[in-house]
N, C-alpha and C positions, 0 to 999 in steps of 0.2 A: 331801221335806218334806211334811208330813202338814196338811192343809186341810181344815176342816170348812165346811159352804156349807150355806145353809136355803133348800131350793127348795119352791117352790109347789108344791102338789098337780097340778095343771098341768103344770107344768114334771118332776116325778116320775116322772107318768105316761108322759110323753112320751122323757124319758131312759129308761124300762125297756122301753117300745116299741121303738126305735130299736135300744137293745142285744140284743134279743130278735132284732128282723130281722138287723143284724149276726154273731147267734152270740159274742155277747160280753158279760161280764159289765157290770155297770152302770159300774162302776169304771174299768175298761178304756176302754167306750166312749165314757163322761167324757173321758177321756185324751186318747181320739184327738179328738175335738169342741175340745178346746183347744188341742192342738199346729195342729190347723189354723187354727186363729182367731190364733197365734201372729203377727207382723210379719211375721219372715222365713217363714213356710208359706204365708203369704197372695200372695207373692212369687212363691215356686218354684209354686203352686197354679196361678197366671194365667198362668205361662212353659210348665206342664206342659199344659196344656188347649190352649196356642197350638199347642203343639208337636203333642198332637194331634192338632186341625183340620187339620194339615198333612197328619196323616197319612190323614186322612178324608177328603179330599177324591180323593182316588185319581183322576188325571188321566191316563192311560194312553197317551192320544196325546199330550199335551203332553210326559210322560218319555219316551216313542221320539225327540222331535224334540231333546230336549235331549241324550239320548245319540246320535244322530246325526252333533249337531252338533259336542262333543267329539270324538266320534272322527276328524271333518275336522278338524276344527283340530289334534290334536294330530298327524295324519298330514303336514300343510302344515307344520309349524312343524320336522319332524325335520331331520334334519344331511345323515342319509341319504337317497338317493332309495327305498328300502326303504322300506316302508310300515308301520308299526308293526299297523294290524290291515289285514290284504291281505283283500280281496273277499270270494276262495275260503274262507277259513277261518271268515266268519261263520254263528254256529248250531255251529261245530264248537267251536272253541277261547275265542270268544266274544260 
């Protein structure tokens, strides 16, 4: 659906800069500036960035202790007295 919009000199400027550093036509990166400003982008935008953070924060001993602690638990919890990851095999198998 084709929309015409009267932006300030200002505002002109500033959309051909942006698209300029994007590598994208004025047009285009109109496009994208809206689809993010949409309800539901603004949604997935806040959930994407949390999600992120998660993954920035790189806690390396805190994941040793959580896979650790999995792996007791799930060895206590089997049926068998067989140990689902035995000793010997860590570093090898996994």
């Amino acid at each position: 659906m084709p929309i015409t919009l009267s932006l300030t000199p200002e505002m002109e400027q500033s959309l051909a800069e942006g698209a300029l550093e994007q590598g994208l036509s004025r047009e285009d990166y109109a496009l994208q500036l809206l689809a993010r400003a949409m309800p539901g982008a603004r949604v997935n935008g806040k959930l994407a960035r949390l999600l992120q953070s998660w993954v920035d924060e790189e806690d390396g001993e805190e994941q040793q202790e959580t896979g650790d602690y999995l792996i007791q638990v799930l060895d206590e919890d089997r049926l068998s007295d067989r140990p689902l990851y035995p000793e010997a095999m860590k570093g090898v198998s996994w």
